[in-house]
TIDO-96953 format. One line per 4 residues: their letters; for each residue x, y, z of N, C-alpha, C. Coordinates in nm, 2 decimals, decimal comma, padded with zeros to 4 digits. Atoms other than C-alpha are relative to their C-alpha. Example, Ala and Ser with C-alpha at 12.3 -4.5 7.8 and 13.67 -1.06 7.14 Angstrom:
REM residues 2
as> 00,09/-00,12/00,00/01,23/-00,45/00,78/00,09/00,12/00,00  -00,09/-00,11/00,00/01,37/-00,11/00,71/-00,08/00,11/00,08
REM end
This chain:
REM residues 77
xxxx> 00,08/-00,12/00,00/00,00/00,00/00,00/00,09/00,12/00,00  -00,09/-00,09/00,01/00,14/00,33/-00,10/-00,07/00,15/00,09  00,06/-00,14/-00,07/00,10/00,67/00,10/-00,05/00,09/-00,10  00,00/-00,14/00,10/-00,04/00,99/-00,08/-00,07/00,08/00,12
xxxx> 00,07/-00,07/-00,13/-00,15/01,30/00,07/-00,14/00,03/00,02  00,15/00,00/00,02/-00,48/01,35/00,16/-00,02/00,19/00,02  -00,05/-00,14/00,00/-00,39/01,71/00,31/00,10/00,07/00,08  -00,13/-00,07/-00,11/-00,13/01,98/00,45/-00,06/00,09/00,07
xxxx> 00,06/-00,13/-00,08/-00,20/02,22/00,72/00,12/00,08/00,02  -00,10/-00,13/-00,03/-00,01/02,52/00,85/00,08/-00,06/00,10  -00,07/00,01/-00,12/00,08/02,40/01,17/-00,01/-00,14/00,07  -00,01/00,18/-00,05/00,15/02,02/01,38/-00,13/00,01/00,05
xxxx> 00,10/00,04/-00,06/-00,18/02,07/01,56/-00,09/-00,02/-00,04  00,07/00,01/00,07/-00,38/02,10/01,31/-00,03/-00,15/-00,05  -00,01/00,11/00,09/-00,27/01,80/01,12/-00,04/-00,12/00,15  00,05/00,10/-00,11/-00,32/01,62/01,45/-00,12/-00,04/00,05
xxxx> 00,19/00,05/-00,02/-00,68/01,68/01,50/-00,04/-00,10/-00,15  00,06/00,09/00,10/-00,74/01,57/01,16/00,04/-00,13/00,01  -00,06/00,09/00,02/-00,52/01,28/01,17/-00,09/-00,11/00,12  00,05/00,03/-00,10/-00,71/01,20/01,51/-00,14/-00,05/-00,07
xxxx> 00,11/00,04/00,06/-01,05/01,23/01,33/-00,02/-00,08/-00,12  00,03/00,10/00,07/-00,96/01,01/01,06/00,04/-00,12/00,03  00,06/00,11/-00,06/-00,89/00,76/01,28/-00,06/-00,03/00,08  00,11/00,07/-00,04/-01,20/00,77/01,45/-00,07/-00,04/-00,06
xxxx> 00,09/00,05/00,10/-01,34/00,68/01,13/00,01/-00,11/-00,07  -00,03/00,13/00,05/-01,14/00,38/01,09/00,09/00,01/-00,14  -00,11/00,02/00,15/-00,86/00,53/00,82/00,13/00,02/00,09  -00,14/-00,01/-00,03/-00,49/00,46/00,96/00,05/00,21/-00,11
xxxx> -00,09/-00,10/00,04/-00,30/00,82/00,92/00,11/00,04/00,01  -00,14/-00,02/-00,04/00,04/00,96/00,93/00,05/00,14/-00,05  -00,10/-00,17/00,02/00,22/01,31/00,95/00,13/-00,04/-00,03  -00,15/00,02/00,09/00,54/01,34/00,72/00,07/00,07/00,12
xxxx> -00,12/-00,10/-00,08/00,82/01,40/00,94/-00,08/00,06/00,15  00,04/-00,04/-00,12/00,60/01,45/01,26/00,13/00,05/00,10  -00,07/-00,05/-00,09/00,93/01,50/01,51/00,02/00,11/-00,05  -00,05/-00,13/00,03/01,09/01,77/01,31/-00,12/00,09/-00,01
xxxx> 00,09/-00,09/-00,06/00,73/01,95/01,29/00,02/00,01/00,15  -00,01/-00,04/-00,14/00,69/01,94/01,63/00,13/00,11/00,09  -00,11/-00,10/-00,07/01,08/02,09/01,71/-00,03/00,16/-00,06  00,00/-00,15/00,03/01,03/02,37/01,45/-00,11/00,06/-00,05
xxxx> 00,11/-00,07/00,03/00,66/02,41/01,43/-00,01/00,06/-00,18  00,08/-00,03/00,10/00,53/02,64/01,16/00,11/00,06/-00,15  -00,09/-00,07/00,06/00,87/02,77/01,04/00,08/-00,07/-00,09  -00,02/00,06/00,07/00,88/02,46/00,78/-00,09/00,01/-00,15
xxxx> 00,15/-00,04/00,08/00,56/02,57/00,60/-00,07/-00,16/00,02  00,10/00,08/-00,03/00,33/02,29/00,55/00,01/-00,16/00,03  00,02/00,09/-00,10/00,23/01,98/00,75/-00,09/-00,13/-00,09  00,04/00,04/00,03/00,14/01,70/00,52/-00,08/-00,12/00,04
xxxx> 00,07/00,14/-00,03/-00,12/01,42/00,62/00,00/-00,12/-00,12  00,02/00,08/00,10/-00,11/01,12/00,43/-00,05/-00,15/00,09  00,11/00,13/-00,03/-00,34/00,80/00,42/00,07/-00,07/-00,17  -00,04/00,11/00,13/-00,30/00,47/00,19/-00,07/00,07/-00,11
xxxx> 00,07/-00,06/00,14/-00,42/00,54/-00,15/-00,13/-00,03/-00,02  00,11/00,03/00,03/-00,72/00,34/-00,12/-00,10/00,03/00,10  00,07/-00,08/-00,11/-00,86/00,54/00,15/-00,03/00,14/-00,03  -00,03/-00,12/-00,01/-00,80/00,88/00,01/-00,10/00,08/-00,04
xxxx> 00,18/-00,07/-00,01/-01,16/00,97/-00,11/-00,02/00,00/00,12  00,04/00,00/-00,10/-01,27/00,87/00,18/00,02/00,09/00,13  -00,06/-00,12/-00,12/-01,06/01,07/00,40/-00,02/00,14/-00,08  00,06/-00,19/00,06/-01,11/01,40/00,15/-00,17/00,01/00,03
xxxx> 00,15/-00,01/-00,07/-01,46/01,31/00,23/-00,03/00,06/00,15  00,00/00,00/-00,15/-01,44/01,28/00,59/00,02/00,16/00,06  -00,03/-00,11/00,01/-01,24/01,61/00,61/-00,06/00,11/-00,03  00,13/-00,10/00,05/-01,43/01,80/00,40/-00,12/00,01/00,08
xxxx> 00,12/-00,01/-00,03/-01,73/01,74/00,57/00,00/00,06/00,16  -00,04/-00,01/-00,17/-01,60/01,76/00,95/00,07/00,15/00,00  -00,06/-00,15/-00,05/-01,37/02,07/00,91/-00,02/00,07/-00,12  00,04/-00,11/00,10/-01,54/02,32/00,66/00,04/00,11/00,03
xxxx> -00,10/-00,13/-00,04/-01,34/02,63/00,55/-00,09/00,09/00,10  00,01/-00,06/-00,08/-01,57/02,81/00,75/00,04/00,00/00,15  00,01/00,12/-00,10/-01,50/02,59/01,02/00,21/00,07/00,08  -00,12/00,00/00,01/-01,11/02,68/00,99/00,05/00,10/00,10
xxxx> -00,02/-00,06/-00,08/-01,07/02,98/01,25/-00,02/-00,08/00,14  00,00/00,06/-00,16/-01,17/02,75/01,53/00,10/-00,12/00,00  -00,07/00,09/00,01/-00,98/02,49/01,42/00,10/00,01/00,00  -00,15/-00,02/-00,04/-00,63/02,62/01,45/00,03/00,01/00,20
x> -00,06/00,00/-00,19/-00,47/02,58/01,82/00,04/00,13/00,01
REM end
């Protein structure tokens, strides 16, 4: 099974909720490089999520529907 991204955020906390909510939904997730986010935060630019390939509707679904750009001011830490 191959990784692809599903999405990037600005900052590690972000990608963590999502990453969190898409495994309450039953899709394995993973942050590129999570330690080095974490040391230097946002001053890498973006924070890739990625899921297997055969998940990846699924999770743009998920996402989409859970964190809507309106949605996006509360959603940053």
């Amino acid at each position: 099974m191959a990784l692809t991204k599903v999405e990037s955020y600005t900052d590690n906390m972000q990608a963590h909720i999502a990453k969190g909510l898409l495994e309450a939904h039953g899709i394995e997730a993973t942050i590129l490089h999570d330690g080095f986010h974490s040391t230097y935060g946002s001053a890498i630019g973006e924070v890739p999520l990625m899921v297997d390939e055969e998940n990846l509707v699924r999770a743009k679904e998920i996402l989409h529907q859970e964190l809507k750009d309106d949605n996006l001011d509360s959603f940053s830490a």
